[in-house]
N, C-alpha and C positions, 0 to 999 in steps of 0.2 A: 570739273570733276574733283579737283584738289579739296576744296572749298567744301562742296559735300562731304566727303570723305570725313574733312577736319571735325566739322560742325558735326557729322554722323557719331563718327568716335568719340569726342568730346560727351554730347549731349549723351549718349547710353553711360559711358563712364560716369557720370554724373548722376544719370537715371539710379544704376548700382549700387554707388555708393549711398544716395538716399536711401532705396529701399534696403542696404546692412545695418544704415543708423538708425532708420525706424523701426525695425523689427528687434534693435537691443535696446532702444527705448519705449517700446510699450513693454508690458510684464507678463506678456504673452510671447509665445515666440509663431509669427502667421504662418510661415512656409511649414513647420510642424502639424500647426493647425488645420493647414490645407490638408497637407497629406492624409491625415485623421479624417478629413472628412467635411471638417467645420465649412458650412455653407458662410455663417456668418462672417468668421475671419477672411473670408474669401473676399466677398463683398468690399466689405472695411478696406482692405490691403489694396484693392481695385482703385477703389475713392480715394485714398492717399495716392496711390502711384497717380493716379487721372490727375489731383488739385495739383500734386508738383510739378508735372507735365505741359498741363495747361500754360503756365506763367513762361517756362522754358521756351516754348513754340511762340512767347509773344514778343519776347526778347530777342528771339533771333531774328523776327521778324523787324520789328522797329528798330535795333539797333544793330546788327549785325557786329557783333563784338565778341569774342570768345572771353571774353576778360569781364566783361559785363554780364554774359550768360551763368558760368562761375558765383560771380557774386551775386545774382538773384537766384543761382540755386540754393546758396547757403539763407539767404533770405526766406526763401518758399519754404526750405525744408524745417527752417524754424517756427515759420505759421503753422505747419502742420502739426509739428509737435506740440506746439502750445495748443492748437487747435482741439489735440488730444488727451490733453495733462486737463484741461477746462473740463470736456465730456465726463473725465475720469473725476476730479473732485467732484463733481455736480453731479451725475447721474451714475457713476460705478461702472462704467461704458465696457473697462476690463471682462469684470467678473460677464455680464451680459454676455459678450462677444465668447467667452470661454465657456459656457453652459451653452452655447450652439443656438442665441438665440436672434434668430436671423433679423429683426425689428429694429436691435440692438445695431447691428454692422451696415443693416442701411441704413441707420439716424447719422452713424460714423459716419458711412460711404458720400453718402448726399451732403453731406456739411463742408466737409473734406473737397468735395470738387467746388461747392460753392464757394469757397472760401479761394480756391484754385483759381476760378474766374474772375473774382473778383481780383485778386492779385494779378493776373492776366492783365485787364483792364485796366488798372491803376497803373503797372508800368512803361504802358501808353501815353501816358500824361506829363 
């Protein structure tokens, strides 16, 4: 029960603070968004928290390490952002996701968890 507990609290603390840094690095702000309404920043914000997630649950898995978990959080969470700074030079992903438009937040959403899995996987290796 310890063990859980550790690993429970850890991994949400880590969850958290992801989603504080991702939401004051895009130039939107999602949870405002949501509350607005925006289906799309909804989405988006879903696929980022899933891709960071994903890698977290694979980490604990194969290595059982709080120390290790930590550091592929700071890892993952920097795929994503890069993962969204890219969408953003190349496609305006921002403005899309801000004008509500839902296509937009799941090209995000989907890429975002993709990129999650595949990070997942690779830390396997």
């Amino acid at each position: 029960m310890l063990n859980f507990s550790l690993y429970m609290v850890v991994a949400l603390a880590l969850l958290a603070v992801f989603m504080l840094v991702y939401e004051r690095f895009t130039p939107y702000r999602e949870i405002q968004e949501i509350r607005e309404g925006n289906t799309a920043a909804a989405i988006a914000f879903v696929g980022a928290i899933l891709g960071f997630t994903f890698p977290l649950v694979s980490v604990i898995f194969y290595t059982h390490s709080i120390f290790e978990m930590a550091f592929w959080a700071l890892i993952t969470g920097v795929v994503q952002m890069v993962l969204f700074f890219i969408l953003q030079r190349s496609l305006g992903i921002a403005e899309g996701i801000k004008a509500r438009n839902v296509a937009s937040g799941t090209l995000l959403a989907g890429l975002a968890v993709s990129i999650g899995l595949l990070n997942a996987i690779c830390i396997s290796y």
